[in-house]
C-alpha positions in Angstrom: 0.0 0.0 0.0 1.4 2.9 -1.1 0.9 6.3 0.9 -0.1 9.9 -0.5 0.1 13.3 1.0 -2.5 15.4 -0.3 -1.9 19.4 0.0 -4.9 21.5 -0.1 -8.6 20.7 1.2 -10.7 22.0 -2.2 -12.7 20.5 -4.0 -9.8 19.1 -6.3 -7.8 17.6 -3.2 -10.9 16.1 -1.8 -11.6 14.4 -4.8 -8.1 13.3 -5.3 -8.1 12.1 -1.5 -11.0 10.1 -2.1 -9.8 8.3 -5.4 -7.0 7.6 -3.7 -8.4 5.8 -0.6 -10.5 3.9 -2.6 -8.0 2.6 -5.0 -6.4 1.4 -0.9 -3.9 3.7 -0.7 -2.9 5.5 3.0 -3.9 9.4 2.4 -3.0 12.4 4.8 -5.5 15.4 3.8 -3.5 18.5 4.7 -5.7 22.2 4.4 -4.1 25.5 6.6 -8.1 26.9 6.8 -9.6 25.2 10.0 -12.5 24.0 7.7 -12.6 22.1 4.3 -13.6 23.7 1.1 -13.2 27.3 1.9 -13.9 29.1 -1.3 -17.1 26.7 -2.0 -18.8 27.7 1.5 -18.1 31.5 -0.1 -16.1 34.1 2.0 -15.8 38.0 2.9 -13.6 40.1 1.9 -13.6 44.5 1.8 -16.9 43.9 4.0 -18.5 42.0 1.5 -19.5 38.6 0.8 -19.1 36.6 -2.3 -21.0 33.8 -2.8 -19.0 30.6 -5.0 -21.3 27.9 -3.9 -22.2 25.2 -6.0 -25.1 25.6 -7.0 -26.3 23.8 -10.6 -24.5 22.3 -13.3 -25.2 20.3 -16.6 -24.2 16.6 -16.4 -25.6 15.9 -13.1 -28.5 14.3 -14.3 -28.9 10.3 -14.4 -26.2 8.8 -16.7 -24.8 12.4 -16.9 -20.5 13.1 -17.2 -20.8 15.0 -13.5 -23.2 12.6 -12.5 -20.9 9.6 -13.1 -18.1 11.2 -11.1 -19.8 12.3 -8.1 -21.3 8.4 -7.7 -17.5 7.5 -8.7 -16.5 9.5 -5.8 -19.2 7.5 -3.3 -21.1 11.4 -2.8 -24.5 10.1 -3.5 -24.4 7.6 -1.8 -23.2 10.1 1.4 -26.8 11.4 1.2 -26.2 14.3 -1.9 -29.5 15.6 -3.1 -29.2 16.3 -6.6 -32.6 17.7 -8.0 -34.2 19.0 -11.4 -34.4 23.1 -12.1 -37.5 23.8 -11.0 -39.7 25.5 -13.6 -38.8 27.9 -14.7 -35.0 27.1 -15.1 -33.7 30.3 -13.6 -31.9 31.7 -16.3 -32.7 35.1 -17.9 -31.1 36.5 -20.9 -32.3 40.4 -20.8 -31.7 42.6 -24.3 -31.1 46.0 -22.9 -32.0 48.0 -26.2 -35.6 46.7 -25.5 -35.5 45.5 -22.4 -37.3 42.3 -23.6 -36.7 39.4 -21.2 -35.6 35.2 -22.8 -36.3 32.4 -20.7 -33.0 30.6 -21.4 -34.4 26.8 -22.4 -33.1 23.9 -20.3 -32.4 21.4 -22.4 -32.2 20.3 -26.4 -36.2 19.6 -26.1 -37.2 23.4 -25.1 -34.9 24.6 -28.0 -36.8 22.3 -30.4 -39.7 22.8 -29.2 -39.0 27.2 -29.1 -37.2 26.9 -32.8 -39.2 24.1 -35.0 -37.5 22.8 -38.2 -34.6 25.1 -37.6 -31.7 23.4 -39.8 -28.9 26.2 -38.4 -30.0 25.3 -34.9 -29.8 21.5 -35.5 -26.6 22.1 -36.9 -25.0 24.7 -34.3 -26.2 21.3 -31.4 -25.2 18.6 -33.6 -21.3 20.4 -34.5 -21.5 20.7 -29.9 -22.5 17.0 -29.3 -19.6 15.4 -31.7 -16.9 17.3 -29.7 -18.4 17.1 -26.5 -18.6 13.0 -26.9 -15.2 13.1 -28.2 -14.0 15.0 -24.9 -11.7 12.5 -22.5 -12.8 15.0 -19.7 -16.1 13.9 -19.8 -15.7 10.6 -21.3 -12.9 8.7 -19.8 -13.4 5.6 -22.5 -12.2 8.0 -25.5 -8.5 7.2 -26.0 -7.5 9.1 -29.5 -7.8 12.4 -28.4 -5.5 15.4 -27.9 -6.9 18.2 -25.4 -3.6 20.8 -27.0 -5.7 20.3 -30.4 -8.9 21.3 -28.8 -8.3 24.2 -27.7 -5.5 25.7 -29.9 -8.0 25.4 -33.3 -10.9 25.4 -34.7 -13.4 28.5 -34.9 -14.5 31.0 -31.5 -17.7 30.7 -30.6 -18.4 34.2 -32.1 -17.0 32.8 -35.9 -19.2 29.7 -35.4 -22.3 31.8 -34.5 -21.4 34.3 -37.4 -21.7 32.1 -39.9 -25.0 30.7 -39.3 -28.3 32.5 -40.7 -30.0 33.8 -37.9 -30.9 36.7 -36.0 -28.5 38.4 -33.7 -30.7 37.8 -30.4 -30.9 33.9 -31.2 -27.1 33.8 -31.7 -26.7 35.5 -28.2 -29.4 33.2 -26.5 -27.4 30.0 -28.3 -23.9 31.4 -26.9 -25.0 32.6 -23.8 -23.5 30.3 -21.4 -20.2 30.7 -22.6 -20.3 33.4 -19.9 -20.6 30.6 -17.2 -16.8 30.5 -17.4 -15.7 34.0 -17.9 -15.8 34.5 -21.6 -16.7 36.4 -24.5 -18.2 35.0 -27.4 -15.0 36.5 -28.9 -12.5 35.1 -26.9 -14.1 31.5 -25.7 -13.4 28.7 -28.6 -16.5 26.6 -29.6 -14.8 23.4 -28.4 -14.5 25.2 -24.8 -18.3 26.1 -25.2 -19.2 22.8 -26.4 -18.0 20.9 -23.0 -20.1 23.6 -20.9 -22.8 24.1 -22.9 -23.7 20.1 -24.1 -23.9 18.9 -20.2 -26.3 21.4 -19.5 -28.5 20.6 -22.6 -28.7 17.2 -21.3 -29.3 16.9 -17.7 -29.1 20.9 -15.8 -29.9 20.2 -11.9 -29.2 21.8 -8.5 -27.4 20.4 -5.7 -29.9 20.7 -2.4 -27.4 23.6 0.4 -25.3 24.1 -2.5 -21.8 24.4 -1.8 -22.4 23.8 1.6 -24.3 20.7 0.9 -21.9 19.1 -1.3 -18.9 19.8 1.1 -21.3 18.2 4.0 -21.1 14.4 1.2 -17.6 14.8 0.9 -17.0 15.1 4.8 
């Protein structure tokens, strides 16, 4: 039995801690804060508090990529509540020029359903889905893949969405969760949007306490 010393009580050191136990191995968890997972409870600082909980992702739904880890990892079975969006999902895309408010759909279905017989649309998904099922990140079983080819070509989101024949407020309400990670449409590649966006089109739920509540499985 090997031994492992694992430096830093996050998220990513818990998870590694855990594999590792399970796999037999002797693991010493090592975090300077007196409590784990110090950013994911949230914090204060300059008097004000900033909420990093974890909330709701895509893939968390049954048979989805997050889904598969978190079980992998024994969290469900620690008594993680993992619920559908309530209707409505939550997410608001507001044009400010007319202050018209867009009901961000949930999953493929709502966009179908919203944008009947749309051939750009089917296309924009279908062009997501190949690289996302491709992706080793979310699919360990794919072996012929290079992650430095993924994200050093192919078009940005923004070229992608240019060249397909729709109005400018679909192409925003299509890209818009590229901004769940910090990015422009400009700057964010459509393989980096494709491994966000797909899980979310096929399985978007909440964690019950959030960051809180997930730390709480993982303790």
């Amino acid at each position: 039995m090997a031994r492992a010393l694992v430096i830093g009580g996050g998220l990513s050191g818990l998870g590694a801690a855990l594999l590792l136990a399970r796999l037999g191995h002797g693991v010493t968890l090592v975090e300077k804060s007196p409590r784990l997972g110090t950013l994911v409870r949230g914090f204060h600082r300059g008097g004000l508090r900033f909420e990093t909980g974890f909330h709701y992702a895509g893939g968390l739904g049954e048979g989805g990529a997050l889904r598969r880890y978190l079980e992998r990892l024994g969290l469900v079975r620690q008594g993680l509540e993992i619920r559908p969006l309530p209707d409505p999902g939550g997410e608001c895309l507001r044009f400010p020029e007319s202050g018209a408010d867009f009901a961000l759909p949930r999953d493929f279905g709502e966009f179908r359903r919203l944008f009947p017989e749309n051939e750009a649309v089917d296309n924009f998904f279908r062009r997501g889905r190949a690289i996302f099922q491709r992706s080793p990140y979310l699919n360990p079983a794919v072996a012929d893949f290079d992650p430095l080819a993924m994200y050093g070509q192919g078009p940005t989101l923004a070229e992608a969405l240019e060249r397909l024949p729709l109005s400018g407020r679909l192409k925003s309400v299509l890209g818009f969760r590229c901004l769940l990670y910090g990015a422009r449409p400009s700057e964010a590649s459509l393989a980096q949007f494709a491994l966000v966006n797909e899980p979310y089109l096929h399985g978007v739920h909440r964690v019950e306490g959030g960051g809180e509540g997930l730390l709480r499985a993982f303790e």
